[in-house]
C-alpha positions in Angstrom: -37.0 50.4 -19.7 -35.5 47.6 -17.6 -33.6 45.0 -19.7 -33.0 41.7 -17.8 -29.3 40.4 -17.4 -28.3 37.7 -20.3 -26.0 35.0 -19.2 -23.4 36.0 -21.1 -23.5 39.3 -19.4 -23.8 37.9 -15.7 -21.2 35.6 -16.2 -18.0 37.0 -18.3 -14.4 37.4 -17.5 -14.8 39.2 -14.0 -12.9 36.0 -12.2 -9.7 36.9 -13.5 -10.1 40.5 -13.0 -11.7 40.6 -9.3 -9.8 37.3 -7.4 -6.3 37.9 -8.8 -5.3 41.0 -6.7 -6.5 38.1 -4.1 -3.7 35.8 -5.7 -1.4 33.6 -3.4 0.8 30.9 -5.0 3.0 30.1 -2.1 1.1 27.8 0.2 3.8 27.1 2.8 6.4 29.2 4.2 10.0 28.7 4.5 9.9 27.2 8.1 7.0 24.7 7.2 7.5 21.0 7.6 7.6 18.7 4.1 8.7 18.0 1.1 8.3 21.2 -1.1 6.6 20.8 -4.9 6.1 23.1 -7.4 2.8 22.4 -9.2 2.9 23.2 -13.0 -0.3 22.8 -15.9 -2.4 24.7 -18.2 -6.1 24.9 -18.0 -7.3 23.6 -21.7 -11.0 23.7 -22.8 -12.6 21.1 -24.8 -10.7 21.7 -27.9 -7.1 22.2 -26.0 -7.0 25.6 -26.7 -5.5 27.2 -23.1 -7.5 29.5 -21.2 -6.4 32.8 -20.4 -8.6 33.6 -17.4 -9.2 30.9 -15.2 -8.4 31.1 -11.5 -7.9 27.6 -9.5 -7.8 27.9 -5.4 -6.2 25.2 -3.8 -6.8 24.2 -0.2 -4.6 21.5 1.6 -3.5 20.2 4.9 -0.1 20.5 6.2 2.1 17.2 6.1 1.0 16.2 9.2 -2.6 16.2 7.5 -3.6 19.2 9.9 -5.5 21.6 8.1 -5.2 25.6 8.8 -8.4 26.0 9.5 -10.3 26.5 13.3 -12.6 23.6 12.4 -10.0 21.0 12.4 -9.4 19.9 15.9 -6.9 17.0 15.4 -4.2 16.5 17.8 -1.7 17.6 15.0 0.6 20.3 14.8 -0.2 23.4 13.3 2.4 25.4 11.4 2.4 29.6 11.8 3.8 29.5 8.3 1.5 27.3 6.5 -1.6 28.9 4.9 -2.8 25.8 3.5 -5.0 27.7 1.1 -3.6 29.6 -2.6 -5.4 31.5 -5.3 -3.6 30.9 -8.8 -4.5 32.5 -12.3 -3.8 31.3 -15.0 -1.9 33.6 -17.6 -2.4 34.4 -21.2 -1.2 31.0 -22.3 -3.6 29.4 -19.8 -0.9 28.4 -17.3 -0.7 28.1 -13.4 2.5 27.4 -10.9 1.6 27.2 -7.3 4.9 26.4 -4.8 4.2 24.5 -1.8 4.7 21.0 0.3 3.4 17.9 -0.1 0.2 17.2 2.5 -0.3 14.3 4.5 -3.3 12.2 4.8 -6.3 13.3 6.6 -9.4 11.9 7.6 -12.3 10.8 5.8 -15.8 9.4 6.3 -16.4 6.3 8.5 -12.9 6.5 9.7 -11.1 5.8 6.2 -8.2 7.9 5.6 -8.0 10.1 1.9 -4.2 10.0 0.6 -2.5 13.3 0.3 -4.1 15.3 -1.9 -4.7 19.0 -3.3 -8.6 19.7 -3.2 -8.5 22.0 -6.0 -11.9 24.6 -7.5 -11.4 25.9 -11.1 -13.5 29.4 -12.0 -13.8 30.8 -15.1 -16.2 32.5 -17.0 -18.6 30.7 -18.6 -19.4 28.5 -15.2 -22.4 29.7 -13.3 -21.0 27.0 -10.5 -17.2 26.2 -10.2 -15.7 22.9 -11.0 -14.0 21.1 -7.9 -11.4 18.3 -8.1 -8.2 17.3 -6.8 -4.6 16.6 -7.5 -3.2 13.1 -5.8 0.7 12.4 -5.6 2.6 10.1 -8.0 2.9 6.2 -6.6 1.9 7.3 -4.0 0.6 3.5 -2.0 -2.0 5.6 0.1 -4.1 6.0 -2.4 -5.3 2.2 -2.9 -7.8 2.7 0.5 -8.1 6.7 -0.2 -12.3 6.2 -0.1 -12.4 9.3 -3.3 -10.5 7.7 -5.6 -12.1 4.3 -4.8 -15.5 5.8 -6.6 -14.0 6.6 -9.9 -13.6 4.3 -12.7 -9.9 3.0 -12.6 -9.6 4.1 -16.0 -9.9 8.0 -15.8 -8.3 8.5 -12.4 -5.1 9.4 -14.1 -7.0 12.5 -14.8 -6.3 13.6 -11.2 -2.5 12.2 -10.9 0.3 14.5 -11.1 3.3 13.5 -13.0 7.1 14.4 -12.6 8.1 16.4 -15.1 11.4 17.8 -13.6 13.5 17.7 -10.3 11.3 18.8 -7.8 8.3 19.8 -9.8 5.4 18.4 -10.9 3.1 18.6 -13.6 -1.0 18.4 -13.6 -3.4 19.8 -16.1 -7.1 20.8 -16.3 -8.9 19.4 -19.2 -12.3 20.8 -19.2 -14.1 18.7 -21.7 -13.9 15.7 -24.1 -12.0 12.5 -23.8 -9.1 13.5 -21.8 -11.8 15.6 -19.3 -10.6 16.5 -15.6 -12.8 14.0 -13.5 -14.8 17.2 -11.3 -16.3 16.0 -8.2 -20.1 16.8 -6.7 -19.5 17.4 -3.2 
């Protein structure tokens, strides 16, 4: 007898298990231009209750808005150092910390620029796709023409801000339903 897969049984708590020997929470080396952060949060669900096994990977462009990636062909420097892309789990508390620098602005469509920003994807079980989003900079003035932020209602873009929360280190959390939701883009 052949039994079909359930979705509880193709999607369960592998993300934590099979990505984390993958993990990489230092983005930039020591020699890598920028100001260094420290990103801080907790992934909540929709009853902020943290979750144990979620894994967000981060991409991001170097300050000079270069990504480390052969497909960006800017005349920017690249960085030997700067990886530009992290794997973070969260642990049993639902937490995440991820050291690196702060981008700069790259390029977007019909020759806008985006602010600096961390394009961020959140897996976990109980998604069948992930959830992508991103964290922008605090007062940061680029982010009046970034074209993103532009198409989200004023009122729940604070949902993608981080915030200081101590010298050097900043604080952003993933709220994965109700009021307070985590706006996740379609791209």
């Amino acid at each position: 007898m052949i039994l079909p897969a359930t979705p509880s049984q193709t999607v369960g708590p592998f993300y934590r298990i099979g990505l984390e020997r993958f993990g990489c929470v230092e983005l930039a080396g020591p020699d890598v231009a920028g100001k260094r952060i420290v990103l801080e949060g907790t992934v909540l669900d929709g009853d902020g209750v943290p979750v144990p096994d979620a894994v967000l990977e981060i991409w991001q462009a170097n300050s000079y808005g270069k990504y480390a990636h052969p497909e960006d062909t800017q005349d920017k420097p690249s960085e030997p150092g700067f990886k530009g892309y992290g794997r973070i789990a969260t642990d049993d508390e639902g937490r995440f910390s991820v050291k690196t620098i702060k981008p700069g602005a790259v390029p977007g469509p019909a020759d806008t620029m985006q602010a600096p920003h961390l394009a961020v994807s959140v897996f976990m079980r109980g998604l069948l796709k992930r959830l992508v989003t991103r964290v922008y900079f605090p007062n940061d003035p680029e982010q009046a023409a970034d074209p993103v932020l532009s198409l989200i209602e004023p009122q729940r873009r604070e949902t993608l801000m981080a915030r200081d929360s101590k010298s050097g280190h900043l604080r952003w959390d993933v709220i994965l339903q109700g009021p307070r939701e985590t706006v996740f883009l379609d791209f």
